[in-house]
N, C-alpha and C positions, 0 to 999 in steps of 0.2 A: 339381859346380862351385860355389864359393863366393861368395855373392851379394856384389858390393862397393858396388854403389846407394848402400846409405845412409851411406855414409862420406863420400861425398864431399861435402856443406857441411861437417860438420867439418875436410877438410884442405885445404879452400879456407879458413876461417876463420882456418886456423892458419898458411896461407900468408901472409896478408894482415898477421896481427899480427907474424909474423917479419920482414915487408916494411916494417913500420912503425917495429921498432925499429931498424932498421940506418939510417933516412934521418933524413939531416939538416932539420931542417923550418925551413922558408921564414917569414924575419919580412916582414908584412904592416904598412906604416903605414897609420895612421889619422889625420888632419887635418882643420883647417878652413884654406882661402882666403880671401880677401877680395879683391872686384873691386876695380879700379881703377878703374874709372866703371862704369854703365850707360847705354846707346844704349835708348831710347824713343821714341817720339811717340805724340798724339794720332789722326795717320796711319795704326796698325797695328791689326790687326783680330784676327788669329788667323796668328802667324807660323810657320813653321815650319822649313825651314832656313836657312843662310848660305853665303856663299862671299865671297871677297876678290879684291881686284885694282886696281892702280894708285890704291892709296889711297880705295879707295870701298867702302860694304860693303854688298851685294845680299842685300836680305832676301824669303824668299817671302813670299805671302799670302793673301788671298781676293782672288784676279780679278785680280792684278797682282802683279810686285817694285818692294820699295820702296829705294831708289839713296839709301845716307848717304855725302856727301860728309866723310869725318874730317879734313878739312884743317877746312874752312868750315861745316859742322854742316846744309849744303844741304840738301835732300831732294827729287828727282825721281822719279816712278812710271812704269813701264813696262808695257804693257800695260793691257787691260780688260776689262769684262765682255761674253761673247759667243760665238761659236763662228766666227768669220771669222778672215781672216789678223788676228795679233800680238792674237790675245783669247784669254782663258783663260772657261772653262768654268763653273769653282767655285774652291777652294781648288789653289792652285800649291803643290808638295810639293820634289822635288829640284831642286837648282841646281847648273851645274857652269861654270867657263870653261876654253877652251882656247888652244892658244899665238898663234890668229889674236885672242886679246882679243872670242870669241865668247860668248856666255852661253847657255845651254842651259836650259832651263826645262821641267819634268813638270807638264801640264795633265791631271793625273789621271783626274778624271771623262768626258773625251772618248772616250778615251785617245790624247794624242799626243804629242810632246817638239816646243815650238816654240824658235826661235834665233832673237837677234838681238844687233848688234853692241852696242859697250860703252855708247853714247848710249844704246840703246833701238829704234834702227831695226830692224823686222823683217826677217829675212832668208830664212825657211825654216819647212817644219815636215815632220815625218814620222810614219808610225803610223798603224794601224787597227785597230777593237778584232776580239780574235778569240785563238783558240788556236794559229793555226800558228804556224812559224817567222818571227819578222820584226816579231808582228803582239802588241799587247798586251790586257792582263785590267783589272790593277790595277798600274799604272807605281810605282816609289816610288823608289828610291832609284837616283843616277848619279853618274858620278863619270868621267875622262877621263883615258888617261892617257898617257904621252912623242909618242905616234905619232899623238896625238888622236884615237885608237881610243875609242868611245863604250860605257860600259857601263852598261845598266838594269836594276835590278835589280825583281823584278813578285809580289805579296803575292799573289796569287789562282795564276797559275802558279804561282807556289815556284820561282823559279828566275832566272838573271840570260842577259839576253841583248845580245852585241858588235853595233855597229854603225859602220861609218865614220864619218867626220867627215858625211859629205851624207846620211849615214841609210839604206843598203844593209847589210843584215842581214849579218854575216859568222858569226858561229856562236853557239852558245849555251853556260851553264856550267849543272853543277848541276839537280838535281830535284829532287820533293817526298819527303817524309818524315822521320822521328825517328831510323830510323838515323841510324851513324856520317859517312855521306855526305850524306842527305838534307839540304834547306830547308824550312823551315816559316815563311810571313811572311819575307821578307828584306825590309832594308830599307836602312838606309847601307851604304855603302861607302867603302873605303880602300885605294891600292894605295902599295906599300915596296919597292923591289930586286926588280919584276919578279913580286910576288904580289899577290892580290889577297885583301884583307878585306873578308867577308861578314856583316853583325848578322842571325843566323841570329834571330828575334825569338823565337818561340812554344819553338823547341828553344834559346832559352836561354843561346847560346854567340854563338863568332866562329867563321865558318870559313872555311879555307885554301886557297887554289887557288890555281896557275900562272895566269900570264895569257891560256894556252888554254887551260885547263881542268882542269886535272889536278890534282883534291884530294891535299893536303897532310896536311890533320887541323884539329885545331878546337883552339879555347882554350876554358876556362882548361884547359890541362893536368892542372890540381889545384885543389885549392879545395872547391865545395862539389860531391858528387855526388849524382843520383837511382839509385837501385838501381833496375833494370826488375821491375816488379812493384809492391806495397805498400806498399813496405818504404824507405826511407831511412836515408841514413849521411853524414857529412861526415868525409871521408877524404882529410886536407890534405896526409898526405905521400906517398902515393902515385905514383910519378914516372908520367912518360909512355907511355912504350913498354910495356908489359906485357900477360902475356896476359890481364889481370884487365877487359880491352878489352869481353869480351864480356857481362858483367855491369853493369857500373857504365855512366852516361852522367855525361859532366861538363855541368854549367850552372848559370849564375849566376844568383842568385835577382829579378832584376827581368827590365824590357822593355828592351828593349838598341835606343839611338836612334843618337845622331851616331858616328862613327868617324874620327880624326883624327891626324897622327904629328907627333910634333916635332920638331927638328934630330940630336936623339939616336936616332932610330930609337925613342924611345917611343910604343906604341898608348893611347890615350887613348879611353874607351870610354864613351858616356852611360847610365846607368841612368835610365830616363823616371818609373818609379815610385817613387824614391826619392831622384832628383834628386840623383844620386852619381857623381863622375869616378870610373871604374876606370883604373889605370894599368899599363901591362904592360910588362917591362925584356925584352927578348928570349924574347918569349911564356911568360913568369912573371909573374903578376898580383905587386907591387912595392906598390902605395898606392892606397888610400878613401880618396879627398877628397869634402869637401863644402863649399862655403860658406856664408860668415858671413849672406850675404842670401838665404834658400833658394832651392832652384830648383824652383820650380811644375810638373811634368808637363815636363823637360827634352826637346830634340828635337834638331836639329840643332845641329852644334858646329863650328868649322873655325879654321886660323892665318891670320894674317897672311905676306902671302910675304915678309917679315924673320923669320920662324918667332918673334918676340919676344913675340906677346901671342897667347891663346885667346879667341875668341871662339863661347859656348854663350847657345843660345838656351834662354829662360827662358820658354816658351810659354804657362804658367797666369799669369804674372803681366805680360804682354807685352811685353819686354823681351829686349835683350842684355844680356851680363854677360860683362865684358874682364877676364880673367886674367894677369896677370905672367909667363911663362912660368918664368925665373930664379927668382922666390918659390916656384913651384914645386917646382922643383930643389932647393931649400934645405929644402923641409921634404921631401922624400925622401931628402937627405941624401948628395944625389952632388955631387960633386967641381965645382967652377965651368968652364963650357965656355971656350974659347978661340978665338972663334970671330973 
């Protein structure tokens, strides 16, 4: 019988370059922004994420969030230092609000997610540190979505887990590892049309899931790949679906922080190490951005609910940085919305 072993990297090789001349390859923009303000104070210590609502903008921090009034330039602080009801621990990570105008806060170090209304009253808390269902490691990233279904996403499990609006565990998404399915570090999230996005952190990527659970697949589609093994390749036009699945892992070359969608259905994705907007037009990575004012160790990022401005937290330099949404658009080169 005729050994055929060793042919086969040469006709996967020659697969791949037949594969390469038939595809159309993807033009990626490359730009600079420029904020329209920055949001600072002397108040801020070590921020981390953002969220929005009824014109005020809720920044995490060490031991508290800190409440900008963008009408009146105000600034109220919520919470403090401690382990009793409405105290945080150490450094407050994820932020989320829901349709009752509730704010949701990750007191990481304790482990527990405390709530209170939009003034600051505390209202609740829930969470125990621990490995079972229900019960958390290292809380990081949350996010809420139509039904005020609650989702945590946990850096030490590898994994995100649903809970009701009053914090009754309803089920979990997602496990650890490098495979195709695995999490490694997750951390923001973003949910679109009933999916949920996952900043799969350590493997690199975004990954896909129904909002019960049911992996989808990961971004970037294309772009930059690790070959498993040694060995590296960046294999831009490679499209998706292929059985070349089993070889190649796609991921993007930094730590992947905020995750945020625009009016347009565009994913909007932090790079922390490189302080770079990734932009993804129907899970085709589309435009690198950077801005004019760099962004120090980028972290958390969110819209205003007029979807008209980006606000990305500028964490090394301690600061917000307010984006245009529209200037955006215009240097990507799509069509003016009509909104």
């Amino acid at each position: 019988m005729t050994e055929r072993a060793p042919y086969r990297p040469f006709l996967l090789l020659l697969w791949i370059l037949l594969l390469l001349a038939g595809c159309e390859k993807q033009t990626i923009i490359h730009g600079e922004i420029s904020p329209l303000r920055e949001i600072t104070s002397d108040q801020l210590q070590n921020i981390d994420s953002v969220v929005l609502g009824a014109g005020q903008l809720y920044v995490s921090d060490i031991q508290s969030v800190k409440v900008f009034d963008l009408q009146t330039g105000t600034i109220i602080s919520i919470g403090e230092a401690g382990t009793g009801d409405g105290q945080f621990t150490n450094e407050v990570i994820g932020l989320a609000i829901n349709s009752h105008d509730e704010l949701y806060a990750v007191d990481q170090d304790r482990p527990r997610i405390l709530v209170f209304d939009r003034v600051g009253t505390f209202l609740r808390e829930f969470g125990v540190q621990g490995r079972l269902p229900g019960q958390f490691m290292t809380p990081q990233g949350i996010v809420i979505d139509d039904f005020d279904l609650v989702y945590i996403s946990d850096k030490s499990r590898n994994d995100v887990q649903v809970f009701s609006r009053g914090g009754e565990f309803l089920y979990g998404i997602g496990q650890g590892g490098s495979q195709q399915t695995g999490l490694n570090e997750p951390e923001s999230m973003a949910i679109r049309d009933n999916r949920l996005y996952v900043a799969d952190e350590e493997n690199r990527r975004v990954q896909m899931y129904t909002l019960r659970g049911e992996h989808l697949g990961s971004l970037p589609h294309s772009g930059v790949f690790g070959l498993e093994g040694k060995l590296g390749a960046s294999l831009d036009d490679i499209p998706h679906d292929t059985n070349v699945e089993h070889a190649f892992r796609r991921q993007l070359s930094g730590d992947l922080e905020g995750l945020a969608f625009d009016d347009r259905g565009l994913l909007y994705v932090l790079d922390e190490d490189d302080g770079r907007i990734l932009v993804f037009q129907a899970e085709v990575l589309i435009g690198v951005l950077s801005s004019t004012e760099p962004i120090l160790s980028g972290d958390g990022m969110a819209f205003d609910p007029e979807l008209n401005h980006l606000y990305v937290v500028d964490q090394g330099n301690t600061r917000v940085q307010v984006f245009d949404v529209e200037s955006i658009h215009r240097l990507l080169k799509l069509a003016p919305s009509h909104r």
